[in-house]
PADO-460773 format. One record per residue (C-alpha): x, y, z; residue in one letter. Coordinates in steps of 0.5 Angstrom, whole numbers, plus 500, padded with zeros to 3 digits. Example, Ala and Ser with C-alpha at 12.3 -4.5 7.8 and 13.67 -1.06 7.14 Angstrom:
2
525491516a 527498514s 
end
This chain:
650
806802202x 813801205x 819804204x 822798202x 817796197x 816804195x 824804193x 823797190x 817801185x 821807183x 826801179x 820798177x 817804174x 824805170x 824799168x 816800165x 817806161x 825804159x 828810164x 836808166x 838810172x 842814169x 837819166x 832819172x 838820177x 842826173x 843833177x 839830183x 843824186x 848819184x 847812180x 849808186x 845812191x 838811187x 840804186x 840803194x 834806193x 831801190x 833795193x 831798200x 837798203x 837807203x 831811205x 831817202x 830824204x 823826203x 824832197x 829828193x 824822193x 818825191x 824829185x 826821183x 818820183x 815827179x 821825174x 817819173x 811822172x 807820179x 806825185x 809823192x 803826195x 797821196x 803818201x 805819209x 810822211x 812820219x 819825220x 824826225x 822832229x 828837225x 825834218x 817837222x 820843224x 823844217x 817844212x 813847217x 819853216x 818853209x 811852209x 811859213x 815862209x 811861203x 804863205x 808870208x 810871200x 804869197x 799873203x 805879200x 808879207x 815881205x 818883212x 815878215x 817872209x 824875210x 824874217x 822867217x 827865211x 833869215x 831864221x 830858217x 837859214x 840860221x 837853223x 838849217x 845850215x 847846209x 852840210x 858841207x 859834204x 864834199x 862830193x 864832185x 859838185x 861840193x 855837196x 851831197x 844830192x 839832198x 844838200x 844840193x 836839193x 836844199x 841849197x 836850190x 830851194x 835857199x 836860191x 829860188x 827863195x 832869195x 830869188x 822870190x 824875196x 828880191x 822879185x 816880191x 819887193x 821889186x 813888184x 811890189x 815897188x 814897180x 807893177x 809895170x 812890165x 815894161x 821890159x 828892159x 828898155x 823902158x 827901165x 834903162x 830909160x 828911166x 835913168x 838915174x 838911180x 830909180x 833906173x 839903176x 835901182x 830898178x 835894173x 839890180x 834888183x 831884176x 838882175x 839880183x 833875182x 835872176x 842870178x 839867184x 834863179x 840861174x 844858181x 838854182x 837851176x 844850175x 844845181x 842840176x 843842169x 846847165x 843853164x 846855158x 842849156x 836851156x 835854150x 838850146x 835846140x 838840144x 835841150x 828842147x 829836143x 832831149x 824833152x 821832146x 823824145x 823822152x 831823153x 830828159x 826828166x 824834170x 822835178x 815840177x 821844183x 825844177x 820846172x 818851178x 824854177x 825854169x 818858169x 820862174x 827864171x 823865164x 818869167x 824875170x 827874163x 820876160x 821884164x 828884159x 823883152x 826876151x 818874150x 818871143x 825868144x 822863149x 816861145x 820854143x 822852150x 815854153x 812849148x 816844149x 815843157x 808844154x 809837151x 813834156x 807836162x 802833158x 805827156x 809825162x 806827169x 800823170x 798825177x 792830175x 792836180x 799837179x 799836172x 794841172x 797846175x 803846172x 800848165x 797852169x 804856170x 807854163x 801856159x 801864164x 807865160x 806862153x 799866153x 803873153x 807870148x 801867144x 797874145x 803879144x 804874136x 796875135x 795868136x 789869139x 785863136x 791859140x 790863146x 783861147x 784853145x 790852149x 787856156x 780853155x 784846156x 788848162x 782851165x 778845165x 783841168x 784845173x 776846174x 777837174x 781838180x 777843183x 783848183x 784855182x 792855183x 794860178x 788860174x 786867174x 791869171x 789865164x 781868165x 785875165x 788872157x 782869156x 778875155x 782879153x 783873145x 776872146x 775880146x 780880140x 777875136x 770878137x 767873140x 763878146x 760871148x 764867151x 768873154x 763875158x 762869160x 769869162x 769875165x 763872170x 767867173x 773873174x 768877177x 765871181x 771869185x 774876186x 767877190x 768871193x 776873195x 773880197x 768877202x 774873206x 778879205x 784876202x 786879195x 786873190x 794875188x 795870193x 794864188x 797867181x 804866184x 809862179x 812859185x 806855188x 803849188x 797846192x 800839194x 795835199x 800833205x 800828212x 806830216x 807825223x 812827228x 816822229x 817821236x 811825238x 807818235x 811813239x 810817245x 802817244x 801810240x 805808247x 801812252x 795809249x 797801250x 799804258x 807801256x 812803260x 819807257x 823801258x 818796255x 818800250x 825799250x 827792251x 830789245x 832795241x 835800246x 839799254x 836804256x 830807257x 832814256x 832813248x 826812248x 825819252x 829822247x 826819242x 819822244x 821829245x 825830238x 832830241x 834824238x 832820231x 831813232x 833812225x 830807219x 832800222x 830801229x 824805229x 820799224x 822795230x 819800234x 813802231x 813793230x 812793237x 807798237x 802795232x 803800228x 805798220x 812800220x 813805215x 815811212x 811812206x 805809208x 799811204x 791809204x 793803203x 799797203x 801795197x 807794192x 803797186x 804805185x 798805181x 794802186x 795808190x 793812184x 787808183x 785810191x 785817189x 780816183x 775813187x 775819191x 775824186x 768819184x 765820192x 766827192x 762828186x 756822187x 759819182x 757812185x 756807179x 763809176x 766809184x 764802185x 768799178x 774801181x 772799189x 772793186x 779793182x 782795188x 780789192x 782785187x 789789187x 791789194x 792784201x 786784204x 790781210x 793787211x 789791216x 789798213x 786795207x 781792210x 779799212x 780803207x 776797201x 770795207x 770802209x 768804203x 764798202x 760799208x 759806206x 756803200x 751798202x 749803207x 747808200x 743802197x 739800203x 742793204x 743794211x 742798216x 745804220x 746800225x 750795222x 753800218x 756804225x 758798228x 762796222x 765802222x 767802228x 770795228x 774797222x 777804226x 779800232x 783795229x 788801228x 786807232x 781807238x 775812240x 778813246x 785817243x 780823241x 780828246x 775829252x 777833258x 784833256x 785826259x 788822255x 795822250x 792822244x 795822237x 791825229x 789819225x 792817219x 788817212x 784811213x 782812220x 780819219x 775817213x 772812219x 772816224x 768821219x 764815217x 762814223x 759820225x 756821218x 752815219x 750817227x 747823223x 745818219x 741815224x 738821227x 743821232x 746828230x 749831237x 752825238x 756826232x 757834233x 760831240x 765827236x 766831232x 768837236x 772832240x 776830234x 778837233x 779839239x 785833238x 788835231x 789842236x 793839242x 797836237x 799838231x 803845229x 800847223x 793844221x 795844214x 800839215x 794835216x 789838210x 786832208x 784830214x 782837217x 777839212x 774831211x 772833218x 770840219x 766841213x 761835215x 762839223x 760846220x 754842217x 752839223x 753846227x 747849223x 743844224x 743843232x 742850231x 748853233x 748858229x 753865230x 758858231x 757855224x 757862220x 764862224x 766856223x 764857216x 768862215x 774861218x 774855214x 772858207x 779862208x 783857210x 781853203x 781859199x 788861201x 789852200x 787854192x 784847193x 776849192x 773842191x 767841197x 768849198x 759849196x 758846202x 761851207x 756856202x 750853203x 751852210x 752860210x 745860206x 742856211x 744860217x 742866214x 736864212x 735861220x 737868221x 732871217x 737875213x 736879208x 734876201x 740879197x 745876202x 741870201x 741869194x 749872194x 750866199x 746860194x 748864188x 756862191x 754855192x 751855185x 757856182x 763853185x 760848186x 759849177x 766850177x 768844181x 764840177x 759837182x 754835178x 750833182x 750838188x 750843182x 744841180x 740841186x 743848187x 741851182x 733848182x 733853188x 736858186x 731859181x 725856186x 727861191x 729867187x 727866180x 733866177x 
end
């Protein structure tokens, strides 16, 4: 999608479901930016349009993003940040956010609130952090709740102490949320009503930060006085945000804090209904952010409403993911953070792509050069992140690279938002074998697209090889030279490392589940050490070029799930535990379990190899079984648990 066409969209979308531009843009940017915006005459910064489409109800993260080296190295601080909060690393957290203050000083644009709309949207997020960083550190020193009267009644300076911290944080999530709205607002009943009729749109950072705010605001005893706001951003999640995994999660957070409520009124009956939704979304999405949290007050209204079977049921799947956590020595507290959210990411740097895009086709600075810069030493700017090409000249860069010119550029090219959405549906139904209902869509989706296009073409005859292959119309054969072709109409094989010869760039979306391919049907053929090769190839590349592998997460993880596999299955046994391993943590630390069996079942079957002893065995099959139940991969689960039973007896 370009970015024209992604502006273009955001006005559609308005005019769809009858939003001015004065009601999306209110607190993030002015009419007049959001209106360039849509015309494709203004590119907008990453955060502020991914804010515009969440207030739509849509998610920015089915796209790619290609920054200038700063805007990298930015999210990669804030990444790191983060992950040192979650992981209960105060000292180091503060650290990483004192050096992420010191190289990312807010510009002063004078406008009528003092800053410019992206300026704005950074200034909250130094806010919620210095909010976050005091309340981390008054509940790692004071775990109880015990509410505004109880610390008060400890007196003295542990009391005083106590009481500043709690209102530090709390200033710190008012002069955040009072970037974009009033904070005086948001317990008025006009407010609530402006949620309720449609009249008032959020971004999840703005919400992020409203729950957060009540949260602190929950240790002063203002629980029940919160009862009416909570369920009105209930309501406004369930009926405006239409990206599922974030809708998920973020019910998730609302419902952590309205289960307090509902428990504390005894409304135990609601408790358990409103939960029991929100876990199956999430269990949907194969998520686990902030879920533990609602397991915890499940049990406990189920407990109190008698029903001991359901809450024994409850506590099983606790008990089970805690032992999961424990065998990857991570505490499961990591994901109950109100501040989190899984969101899957593609982040390119810009100069290091035109740099490895033109190494590859052998052409020279200048010629790069000829036509858009006078001199060739722009170009080397460019590459080495001195310098940003800006919007206008890199399209013409990446045009004469052959590389669609784009900013956003998901999966697909197209000039339909929903088209990226029904992509992702089609993704959601591989995973889980649900291949009659993937085959619907595919074949909507090619209706819905320029299949002249070349990613198009990659991404609707990729998945169209694949299935013609799944339901014997043609062969391997056939099926891998397609898969090649397909691939190299974009990205060559011989981008991938091999004797650290060749400049290399990571593959987008579309060429990652290519290359994917490939090695799925080599292995297919019987060819499995030609598709470990490659594949150990592939990672050997995403590790000589790319800082931060979560940046990349959608790719990685496609890739060394299928390697961890292969690794087992040539017999490199001590490797694949390892591998597996390393993998399981990073994805338990993600949140995002979806495909998380598959490394168990690798583990199970090494150990088998190994001849390990039964009970590790049946732990290791068992934590298959049920991840794969939490997921709801019905098939895999079904064979998982036929061997349980065949295996074990249970």
């Amino acid at each position: 999608m370009k970015l024209e066409k992604v502006g273009i969209q955001i006005g559609i979308l308005c005019e769809k479901a009858g939003i001015t531009r004065n009601k999306l843009c209110d607190g993030l940017c002015s009419e007049s930016e959001l209106a360039l915006i849509e015309k494709g005459e203004s590119s907008a910064d990453v955060i502020l349009f991914a804010a515009l489409l969440e207030r739509l109800g849509k998610s920015a993260e089915r796209l790619t993003y290609i920054l200038t080296m700063e805007e990298y190295k930015r999210f990669m601080a804030r990444n790191e940040i983060e992950e040192a909060l979650r992981l209960g690393l105060l000292k180091e957290a503060e650290q990483k956010f004192a050096r992420y203050r010191r190289e990312n000083p807010p510009k002063k644009k004078q406008g009528k609130d003092g800053t410019d709309g992206v300026d704005k949207i950074l200034l909250m997020y130094e806010e919620k952090i210095k909010g976050i960083l005091i309340l981390e550190e008054y509940e790692k020193d004071f775990k109880d709740k015990e509410g505004l009267a109880g610390i008060s009644a400890c007196g003295g300076a542990v009391g005083q102490e106590r009481l500043k911290k709690l209102n530090t944080s709390l200033s710190y999530l008012e002069s955040a949320i009072s970037r974009t709205m009033r904070i005086k607002d948001l317990y008025s009943h006009k407010f609530i009503e402006c949620l309720d009729a449609g009249e008032k749109f959020l971004a999840m950072f703005e919400i992020e930060n409203i729950l957060l705010y009540l949260y602190i605001k929950q240790y002063y005893g203002e629980a029940q006085d919160q009862r009416e706001l909570l369920f009105a951003l209930y309501r406004y999640l369930e009926r405006n945000m239409q990206d599922a995994v974030l809708r998920a999660q973020y019910l998730a957070k609302t419902g952590i804090l309205l289960g307090c409520i509902l428990l504390a009124g005894g409304d135990c009956a609601a408790c358990v209904k409103m939960h029991e939704k929100i876990i199956g979304l999430n269990r949907e999405c194969g998520m686990l952010v902030c879920v533990m949290p609602l397991l915890e007050q499940i049990i406990a209204a189920c407990e109190r409403l008698g029903d001991t079977g359901k809450a024994e049921w409850y506590k099983k799947q606790k008990e089970n993911f805690l032992n999961i956590f424990q065998d990857s020595d991570l505490s499961i507290q990591c994901l109950n953070k109100l501040y989190y959210t899984c969101r899957m990411r593609q982040y390119f740097v810009e100069g290091r792509l035109i740099a490895a895009e033109r190494k590859w086709k052998k052409m020279t600075q200048q010629e790069l050069a000829e036509g858009i810069y006078q001199y060739c030493a722009s170009i080397s700017r460019i590459e080495t992140g001195k310098e940003n090409s800006g919007r206008k000249k890199f399209y013409r860069i990446m045009e004469k690279l052959g590389i669609d010119c784009t900013r956003y550029n998901g999966n697909l090219l197209t000039d339909e938002f929903c088209v990226l959405e029904l992509d992702r549906d089609i993704e959601r139904h591989l995973a889980r074998g649900q291949y009659e209902e993937a085959g619907h869509e595919l074949y909507l989706l090619e209706r819905s697209v320029d299949m002249n296009e070349k990613c198009n073409q990659q991404l609707v005859l990729g998945l169209k090889n694949m299935e013609a292959l799944r339901a014997g119309k043609i062969g391997t054969e056939e099926a891998l030279e397609n898969a090649r072709e397909l691939l190299e109409m974009t990205y060559h094989l011989e981008n991938v490392e091999e004797g650290g010869e060749r400049y290399r760039r990571v593959p987008f979306r579309n060429e990652m589940y290519l290359f994917n391919q490939i090695c799925i049907i080599l292995r297919k053929d019987g060819r499995i050490m030609e598709a470990v090769e490659l594949m150990e190839r592939m990672m050997r590349t995403y590790d000589a070029t790319v800082e931060a592998r979560n940046f990349h997460n959608k790719n990685i993880y496609l890739c060394a799930i299928n390697l961890c596999q292969y690794l087992e299955r040539v017999d490199r046994l001590e490797e694949a535990e390892r591998y597996a391993n390393g993998l399981i943590r990073e994805k338990l630390i993600y949140g995002k379990i979806l495909g998380l069996h598959r490394l168990y079942s690798t583990k199970f079957d090494v150990a088998e190899k190994l001849g390990s002893d039964i009970e590790n065995r049946k732990k290791l099959l068992y934590q298959a079984y049920f991840l794969s139940d939490w997921c709801n991969v019905d098939k895999d689960s079904r064979i998982l648990e036929k061997a349980l039973k065949e295996r074990f007896g249970n």
